[in-house]
C-alpha positions in Angstrom: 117.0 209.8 4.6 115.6 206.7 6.3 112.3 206.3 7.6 109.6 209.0 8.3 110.0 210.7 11.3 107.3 211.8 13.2 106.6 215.1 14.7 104.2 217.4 16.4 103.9 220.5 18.0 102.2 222.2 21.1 101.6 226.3 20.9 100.4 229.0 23.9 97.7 231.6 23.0 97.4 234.4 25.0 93.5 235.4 25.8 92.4 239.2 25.3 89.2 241.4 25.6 88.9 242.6 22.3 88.2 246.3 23.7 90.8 246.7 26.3 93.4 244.9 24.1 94.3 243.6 27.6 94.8 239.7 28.5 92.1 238.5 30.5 91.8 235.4 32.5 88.8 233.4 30.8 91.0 230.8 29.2 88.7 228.1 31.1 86.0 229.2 29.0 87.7 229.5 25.9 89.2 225.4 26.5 85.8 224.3 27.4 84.2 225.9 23.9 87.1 224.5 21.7 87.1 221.2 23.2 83.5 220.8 21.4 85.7 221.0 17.9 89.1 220.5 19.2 88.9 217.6 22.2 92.0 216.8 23.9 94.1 219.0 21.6 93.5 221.9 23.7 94.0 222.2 27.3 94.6 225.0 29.5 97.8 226.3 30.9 99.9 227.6 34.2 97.9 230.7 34.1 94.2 231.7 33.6 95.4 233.6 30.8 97.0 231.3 28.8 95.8 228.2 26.5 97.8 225.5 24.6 96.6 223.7 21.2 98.7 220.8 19.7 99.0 219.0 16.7 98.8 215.0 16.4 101.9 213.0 15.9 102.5 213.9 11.7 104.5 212.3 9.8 104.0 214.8 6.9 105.0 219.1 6.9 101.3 218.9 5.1 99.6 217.3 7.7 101.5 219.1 10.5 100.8 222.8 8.7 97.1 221.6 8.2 96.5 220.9 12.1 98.2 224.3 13.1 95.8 226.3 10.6 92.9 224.2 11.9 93.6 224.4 15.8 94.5 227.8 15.3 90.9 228.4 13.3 88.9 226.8 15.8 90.7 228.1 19.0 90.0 231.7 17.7 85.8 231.0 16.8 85.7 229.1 20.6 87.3 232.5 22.0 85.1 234.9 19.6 82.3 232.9 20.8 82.7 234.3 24.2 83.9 237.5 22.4 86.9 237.1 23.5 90.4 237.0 21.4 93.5 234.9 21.5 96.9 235.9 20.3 100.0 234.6 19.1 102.8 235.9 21.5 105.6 235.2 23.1 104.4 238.1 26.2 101.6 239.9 27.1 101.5 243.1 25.4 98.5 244.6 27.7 97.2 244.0 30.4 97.5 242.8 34.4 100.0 240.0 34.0 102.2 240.4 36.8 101.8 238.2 39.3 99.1 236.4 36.5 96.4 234.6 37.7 97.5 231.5 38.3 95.1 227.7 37.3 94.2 225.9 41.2 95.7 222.7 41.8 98.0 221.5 44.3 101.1 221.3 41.7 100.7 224.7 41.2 100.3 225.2 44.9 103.5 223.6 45.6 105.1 225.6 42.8 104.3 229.2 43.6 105.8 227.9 47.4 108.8 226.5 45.3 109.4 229.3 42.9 108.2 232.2 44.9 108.8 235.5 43.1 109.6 233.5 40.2 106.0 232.4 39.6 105.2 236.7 38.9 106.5 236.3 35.8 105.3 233.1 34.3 102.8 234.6 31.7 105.1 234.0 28.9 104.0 231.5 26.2 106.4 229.1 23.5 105.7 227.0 20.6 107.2 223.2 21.5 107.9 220.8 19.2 108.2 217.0 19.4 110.4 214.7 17.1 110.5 210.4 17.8 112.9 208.7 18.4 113.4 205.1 19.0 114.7 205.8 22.7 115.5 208.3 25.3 119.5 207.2 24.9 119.4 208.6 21.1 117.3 211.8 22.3 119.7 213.3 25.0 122.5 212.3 22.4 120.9 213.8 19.9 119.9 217.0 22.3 123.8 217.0 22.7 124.1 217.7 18.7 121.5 220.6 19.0 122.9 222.5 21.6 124.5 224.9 19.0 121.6 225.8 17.1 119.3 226.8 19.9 120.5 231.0 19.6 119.2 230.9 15.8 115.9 229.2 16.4 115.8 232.0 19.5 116.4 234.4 16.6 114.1 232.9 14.0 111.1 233.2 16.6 112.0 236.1 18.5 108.6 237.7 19.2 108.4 238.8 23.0 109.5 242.6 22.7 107.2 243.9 25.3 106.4 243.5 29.0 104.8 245.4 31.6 103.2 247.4 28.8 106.4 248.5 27.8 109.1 248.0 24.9 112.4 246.2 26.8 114.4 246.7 24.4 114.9 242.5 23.5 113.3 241.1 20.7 113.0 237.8 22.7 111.6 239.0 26.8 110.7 235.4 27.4 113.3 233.8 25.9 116.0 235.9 28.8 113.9 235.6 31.5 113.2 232.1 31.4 116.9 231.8 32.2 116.1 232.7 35.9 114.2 229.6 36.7 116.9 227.1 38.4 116.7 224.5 35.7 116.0 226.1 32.2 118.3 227.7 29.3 120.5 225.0 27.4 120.9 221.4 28.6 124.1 220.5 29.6 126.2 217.8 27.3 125.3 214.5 28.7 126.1 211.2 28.2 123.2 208.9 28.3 119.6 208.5 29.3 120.8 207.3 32.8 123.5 210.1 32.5 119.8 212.5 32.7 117.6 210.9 35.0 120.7 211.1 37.2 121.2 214.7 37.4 117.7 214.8 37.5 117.2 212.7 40.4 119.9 215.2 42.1 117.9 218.0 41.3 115.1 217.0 42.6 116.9 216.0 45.9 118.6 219.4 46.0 115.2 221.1 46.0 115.3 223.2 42.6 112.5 221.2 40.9 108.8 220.6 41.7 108.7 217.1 39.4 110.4 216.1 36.5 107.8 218.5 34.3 109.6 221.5 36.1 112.7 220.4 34.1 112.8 223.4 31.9 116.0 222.7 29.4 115.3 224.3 26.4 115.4 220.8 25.1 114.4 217.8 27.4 113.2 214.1 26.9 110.3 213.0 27.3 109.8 211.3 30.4 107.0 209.0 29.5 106.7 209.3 25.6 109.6 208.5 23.0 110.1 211.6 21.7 112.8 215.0 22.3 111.2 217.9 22.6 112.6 221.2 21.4 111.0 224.3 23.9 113.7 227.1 23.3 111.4 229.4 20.9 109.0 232.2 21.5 105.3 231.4 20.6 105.1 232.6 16.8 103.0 235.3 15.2 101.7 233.0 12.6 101.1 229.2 12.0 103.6 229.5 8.8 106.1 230.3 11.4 105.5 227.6 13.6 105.6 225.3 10.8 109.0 226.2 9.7 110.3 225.8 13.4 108.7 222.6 12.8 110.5 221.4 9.4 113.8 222.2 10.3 113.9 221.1 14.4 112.6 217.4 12.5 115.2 217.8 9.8 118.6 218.5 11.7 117.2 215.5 13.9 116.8 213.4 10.9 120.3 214.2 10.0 121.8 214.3 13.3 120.5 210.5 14.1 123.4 208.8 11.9 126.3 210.8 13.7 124.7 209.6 17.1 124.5 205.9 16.0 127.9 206.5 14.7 129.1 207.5 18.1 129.3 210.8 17.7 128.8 212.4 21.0 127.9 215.9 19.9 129.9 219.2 20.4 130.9 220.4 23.5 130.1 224.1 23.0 131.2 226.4 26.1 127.7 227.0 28.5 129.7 230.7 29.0 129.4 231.2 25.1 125.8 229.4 24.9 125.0 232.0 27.2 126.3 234.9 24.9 124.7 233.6 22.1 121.5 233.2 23.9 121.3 237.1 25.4 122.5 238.0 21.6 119.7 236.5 20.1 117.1 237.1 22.8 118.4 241.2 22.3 118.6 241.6 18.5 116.7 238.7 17.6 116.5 237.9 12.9 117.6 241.8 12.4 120.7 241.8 14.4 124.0 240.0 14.2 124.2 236.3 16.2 127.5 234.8 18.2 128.5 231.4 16.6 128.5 229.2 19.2 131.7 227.5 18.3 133.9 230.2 17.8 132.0 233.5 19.6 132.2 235.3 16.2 129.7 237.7 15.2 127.9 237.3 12.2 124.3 238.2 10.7 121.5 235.9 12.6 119.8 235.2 8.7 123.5 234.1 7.6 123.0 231.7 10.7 119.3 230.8 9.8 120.3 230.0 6.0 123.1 228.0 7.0 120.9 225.8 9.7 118.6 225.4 7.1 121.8 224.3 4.4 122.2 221.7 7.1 118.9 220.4 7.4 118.2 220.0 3.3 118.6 216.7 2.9 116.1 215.6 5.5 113.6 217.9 3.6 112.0 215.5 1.2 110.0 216.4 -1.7 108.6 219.9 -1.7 109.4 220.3 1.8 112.9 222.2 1.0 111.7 224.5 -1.3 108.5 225.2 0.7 110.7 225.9 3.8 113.3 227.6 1.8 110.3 229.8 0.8 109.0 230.7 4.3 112.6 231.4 5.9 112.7 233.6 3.0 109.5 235.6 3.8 110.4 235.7 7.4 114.0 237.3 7.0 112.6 239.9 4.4 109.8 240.6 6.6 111.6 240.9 9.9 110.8 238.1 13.0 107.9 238.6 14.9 109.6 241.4 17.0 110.0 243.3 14.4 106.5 243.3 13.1 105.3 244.2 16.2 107.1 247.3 16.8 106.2 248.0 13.1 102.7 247.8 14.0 103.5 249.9 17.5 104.5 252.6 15.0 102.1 252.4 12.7 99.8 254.5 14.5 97.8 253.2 17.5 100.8 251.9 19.7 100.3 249.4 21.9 96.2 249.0 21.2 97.4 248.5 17.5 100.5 245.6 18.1 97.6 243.8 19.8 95.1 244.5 16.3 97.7 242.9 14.6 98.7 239.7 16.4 94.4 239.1 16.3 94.6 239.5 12.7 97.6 237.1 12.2 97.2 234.7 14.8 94.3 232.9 12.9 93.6 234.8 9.7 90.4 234.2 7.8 90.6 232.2 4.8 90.3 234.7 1.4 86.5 235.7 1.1 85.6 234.8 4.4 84.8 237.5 7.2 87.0 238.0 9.7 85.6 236.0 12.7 
């Protein structure tokens, strides 16, 4: 369908001590050992316990996959290195976390004096990924066709089940609490570029962001790159997962982009249904049943997934659709990452033993190689 386009991701690792099972705030020395493999691909975060790894621009699932299974690789040797750990989640499962240790710097200064007791519970990490586009008019009109599908892809990546060393009872913690903050959740329907810097520009005035980064939409422009970038999902167990977010955020762009030239403006989905579908995915997350956005039906969250994917096909060239079809496949008979966790809660060794698992998943060691 057209031209290639490119995409890339960005994905938040939690650090832990390997005995405690407990996050720990060393992610400084974790960025500074991975930068010797890594370089600017790895960075730290808004907490001391958190670190980020991102792809390049790819114009290829291949390519993309490849770079997640390599940052992923080298972020958990630069962490074992320090004998530490870093996981794949979209909370902290052990652990002091609230308030979190928060990175110095006078932006995070003026943010704690912004957000107040908002800033307590900012230990919650997401997998982000970045589509071009040729401008920022086509992304927020595009963002306008996506609105719909952001309670599946909450569904598909639902792995944030505990908090405060507890179970809450949500597959997706991050993905409802995130909806505190004064500008997060859905975007609304816009009309333009200058329809968004606009409202943002009012927001700011009003008080309710920090700077245009504090614009926490689940989907947002960027404000100094061409490129959308789709933040609505819990960080995923493993780098298959994130892939598949991937592939099929690119794809319904790549098939939305002709309605939007067309002059399509997108759907105008109710933000009082969004909002059901959100909490309905955030609570039962791939397991459960999912509201349609359009029509506030219920119906399974994989009948959801399959049909998002039906809908993004034709943008997956080659061997891309039946790889894809392949990992939604795996990930609906498995159970999200939720599910897997409380499996591995029950298995034996509770909350010591979720924490054993997201270690071994987060950046597995290639057959005949020891774990590292």
């Amino acid at each position: 369908m057209g031209s290639v386009v490119r995409f890339g991701v960005e994905e938040e690792f939690l650090v832990v001590d390997p005995t405690s099972r407990g996050v720990v705030p060393e992610a400084a020395a974790v960025v500074d050992r991975a930068r010797e493999r890594l370089g600017e691909r790895v960075a730290g975060e808004i907490t001391k316990l958190q670190v980020e790894c991102r792809t390049d621009p790819c114009e290829s699932l291949d390519q993309l996959y490849a770079q997640l299974l390599e940052g992923r690789a080298e972020l958990a040797a630069a962490a074992a290195g320090q004998g530490l750990r870093v996981v794949a989640t979209g909370s902290p499962v052990l652990g002091r976390h609230i308030p979190p240790p928060i990175t110095e710097g006078p932006r995070q200064d003026k943010g704690n004096a912004t957000f107040r007791g908002l800033h307590d519970e900012v230990c919650v990490c997401a997998v982000h990924v970045h589509v071009e586009l040729p401008d920022r008019d086509r992304a927020v009109l595009v963002s306008n066709h996506l609105r719909p599908y952001l309670p599946v892809l909450i569904a598909l990546a639902a792995n944030s089940p505990y908090w405060g060393e507890r179970d809450t009872g949500y597959a997706s913690w991050r993905a409802l609490s995130w909806q505190r903050w004064p500008v997060a959740g859905p975007p609304p329907h816009l009309a333009s570029a200058a329809d968004y810097d606009r409202l943002v520009a009012t927001l700011l005035q009003a008080g309710a962001l920090v700077d245009t980064g504090t614009v926490f939409w689940d989907i947002r422009p960027s404000a100094h790159l061409p490129t959308l970038e789709v933040r609505v999902a819990d960080m995923p167990v493993t780098a298959e997962e994130s892939a598949l977010l991937a592939a099929l955020v690119r794809a319904l762009v790549t098939v939305i982009l002709p309605a939007v030239d067309a002059g399509d403006p997108g759907p105008v989905v109710p933000a009082e249904l969004l909002r059901v579908a959100y909490w309905r995915a955030a609570r039962d997350g791939l397991g459960g049943d999912a509201v349609e956005p359009d029509t506030g039906r219920l119906v399974p969250a994989a009948t959801l997934a399959r049909r998002l994917l039906d809908t993004a096909a034709p943008a997956l060239a080659g061997g891309d659709l039946a790889r894809v079809t392949g990992w939604l496949d795996r990930l609906v008979d498995g159970g999200d990452g939720a599910t897997r966790q409380r499996r591995a809660a029950a298995a034996g060794d509770g909350l010591r033993g979720v924490v054993d698992h997201l270690i071994a998943q987060t950046a597995p060691a290639p057959a005949g190689e020891p774990e590292r």
